[in-house]
N, C-alpha and C positions, 0 to 999 in steps of 0.2 A: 504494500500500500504506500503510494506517496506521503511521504511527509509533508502536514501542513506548513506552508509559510508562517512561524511567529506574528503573532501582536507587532512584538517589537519591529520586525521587519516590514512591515506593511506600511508603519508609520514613521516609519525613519525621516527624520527631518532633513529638506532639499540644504544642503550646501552651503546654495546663491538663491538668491532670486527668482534665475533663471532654470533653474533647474526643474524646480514647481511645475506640472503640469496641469495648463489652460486648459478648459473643459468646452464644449459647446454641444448642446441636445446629447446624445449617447456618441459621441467624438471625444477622447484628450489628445492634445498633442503640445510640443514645444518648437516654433515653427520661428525662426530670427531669419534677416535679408540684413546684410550692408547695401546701401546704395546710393548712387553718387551721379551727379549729372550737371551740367556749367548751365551758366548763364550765356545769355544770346551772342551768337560767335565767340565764343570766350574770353567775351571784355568784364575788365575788372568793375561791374556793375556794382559791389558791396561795398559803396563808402558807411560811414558807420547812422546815416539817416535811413539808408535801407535795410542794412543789417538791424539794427535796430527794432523797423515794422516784422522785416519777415521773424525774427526770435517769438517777434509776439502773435504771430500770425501762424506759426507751422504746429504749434501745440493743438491750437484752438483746431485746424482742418484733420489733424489726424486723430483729435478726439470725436471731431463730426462725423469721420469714417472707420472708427474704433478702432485705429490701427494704434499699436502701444508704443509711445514714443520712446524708445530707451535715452538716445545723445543724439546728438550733430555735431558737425563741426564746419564754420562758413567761413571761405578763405576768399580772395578778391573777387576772385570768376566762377567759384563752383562751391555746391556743396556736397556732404557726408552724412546721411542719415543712418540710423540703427537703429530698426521698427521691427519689432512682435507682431506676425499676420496670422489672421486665421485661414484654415485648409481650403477655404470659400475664394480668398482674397489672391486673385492673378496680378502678379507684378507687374504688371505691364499695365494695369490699373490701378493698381497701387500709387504707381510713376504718375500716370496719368492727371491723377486726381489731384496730387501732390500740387502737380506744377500747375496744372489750370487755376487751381483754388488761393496758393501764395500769389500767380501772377495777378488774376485778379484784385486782390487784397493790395497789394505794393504800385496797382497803378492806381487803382482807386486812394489810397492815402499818399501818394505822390506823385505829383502832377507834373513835372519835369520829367519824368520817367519817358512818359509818350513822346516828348520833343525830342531829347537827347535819343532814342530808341526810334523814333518811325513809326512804330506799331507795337500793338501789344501783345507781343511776343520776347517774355521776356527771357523763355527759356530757350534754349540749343535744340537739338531734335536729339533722340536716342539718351540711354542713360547704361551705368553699367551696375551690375547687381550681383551678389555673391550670397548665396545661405551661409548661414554658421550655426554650431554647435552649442548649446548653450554653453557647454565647457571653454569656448572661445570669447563668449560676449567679453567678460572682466578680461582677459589678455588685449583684445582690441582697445575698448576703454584706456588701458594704459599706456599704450603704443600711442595714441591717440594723443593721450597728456604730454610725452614726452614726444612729441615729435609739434605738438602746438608750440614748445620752447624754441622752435628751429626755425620752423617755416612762417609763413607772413599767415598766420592765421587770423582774421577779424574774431573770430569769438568761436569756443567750444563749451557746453553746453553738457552736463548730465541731468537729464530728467527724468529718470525713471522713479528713481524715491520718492520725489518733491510731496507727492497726495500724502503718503504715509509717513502719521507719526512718529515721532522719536518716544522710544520708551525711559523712564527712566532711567532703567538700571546703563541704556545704553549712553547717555547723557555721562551717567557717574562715570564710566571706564574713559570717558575724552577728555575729560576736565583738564587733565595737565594740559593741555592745548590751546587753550583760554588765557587770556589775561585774565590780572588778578579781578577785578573787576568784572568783567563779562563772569568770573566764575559765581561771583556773590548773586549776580542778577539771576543767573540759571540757579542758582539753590534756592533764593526767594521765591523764583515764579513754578518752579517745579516739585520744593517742598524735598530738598535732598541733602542727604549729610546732617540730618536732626529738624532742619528747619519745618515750619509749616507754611505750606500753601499758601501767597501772598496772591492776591488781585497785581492787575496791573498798576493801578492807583495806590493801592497799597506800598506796593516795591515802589514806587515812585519818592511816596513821602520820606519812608523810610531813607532813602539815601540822598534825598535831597535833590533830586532832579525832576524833567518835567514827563507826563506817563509817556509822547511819542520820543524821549529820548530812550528809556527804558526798554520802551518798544524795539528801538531800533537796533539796540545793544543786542537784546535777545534774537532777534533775526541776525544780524550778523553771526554773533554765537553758532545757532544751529547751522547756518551752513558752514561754519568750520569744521562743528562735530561732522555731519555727513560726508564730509570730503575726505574727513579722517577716517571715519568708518568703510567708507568706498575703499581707501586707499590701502584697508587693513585686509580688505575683502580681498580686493585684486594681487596682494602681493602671497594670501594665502593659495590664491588662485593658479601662483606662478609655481609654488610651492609644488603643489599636488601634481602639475603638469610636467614639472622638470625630470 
């Protein structure tokens, strides 16, 4: 008789992130694409007022088409996306959809676009596309970081976290990474290290500042921790693969 699979083993917790397998009706799967495609004849179109809209504008279109944004990365004439599809979703409409829906956005909020371009077209034709392994996403991610240090990149971008909260305990383990300062604000509003639970208004008086400075301390903070936490992920990541 076959041996049951363990408890244990069924529930084994994923890794990474990506490891996690996406469900849909009775489908799972874990389905990643890099993919990358210039701007119109390969002019360096991403001065930082467009790069700018499209940051704001590429999250919003591929949550309208549920593709999962992981990162990008926008350099003068082209960009790098890293999207989660599901087994429905043909890359060639993925691309598609991408570019129609940023162009649009970026000529409609800059109006210069169309003079300096001719037409609204702001994308090149064709794109190039590569699946990956989830075991590859955190390797790319870091190549990624360390090759932003090199090359003229406009802006690189990890969003895959951003929705999901920070846990405490995971707050407590980044702390050395904080100024002293930022560390007080994260025990006030997070209630760590003995303290209790501060309102934002509260952490305010208490230290004497006004609640959107407080505010803005705390957001800086977390994304120190996350970048730290990413960075503790991907180098475990290097680890296992080595």
């Amino acid at each position: 008789m076959a041996k049951k699979p363990s408890e244990g083993s069924q529930q084994r917790k994923a890794r990474s992130p990506f490891e996690k397998l996406r469900t849909t009706g009775s489908s799972a799967y874990r389905l990643y694409a890099l993919i990358a495609f210039y701007a119109r004849a390969k002019k360096p179109l991403f001065d930082e007022e467009v790069t700018a809209l499209f940051a704001q504008s590429l999250p919003e279109v591929c949550q309208s088409y549920e593709y999962e944004l992981i990162a990008y990365r926008v350099m003068a004439n082209q960009v790098h996306l890293l999207l989660g599809v599901k087994p429905t979703d043909a890359i060639a409409d993925v691309v598609s959809n991408i570019k129609r829906s940023t162009a649009h956005r970026l000529f409609e909020g800059i109006a210069r676009l169309e003079q300096e371009i001719g037409k609204r077209n702001f994308w090149a034709e064709g794109y190039f596309a590569e699946t990956l392994g989830h075991a590859q996403i955190e390797h790319t991610l870091k190549v990624w970081q360390h090759r932003s240090r090199d090359e003229e990149t406009m802006l690189m971008q990890i969003v895959y976290d951003l929705a999901q909260p920070l846990h405490p305990k995971q707050i407590e383990r980044a702390m050395d990474a904080l100024m002293p300062a930022e560390r007080v604000v994260m025990r006030l509003l997070y209630g760590l290290q003995g303290e209790q639970v501060h309102t934002l208004e509260q952490a305010a008086d208490k230290l004497g500042l006004k609640p959107d400075e407080v505010q803005q301390m705390a957001q800086e903070s977390i994304a120190k921790i996350r970048a730290l936490l990413r960075e503790r992920r991907m180098e475990r990541a290097a680890g296992r693969s080595a």
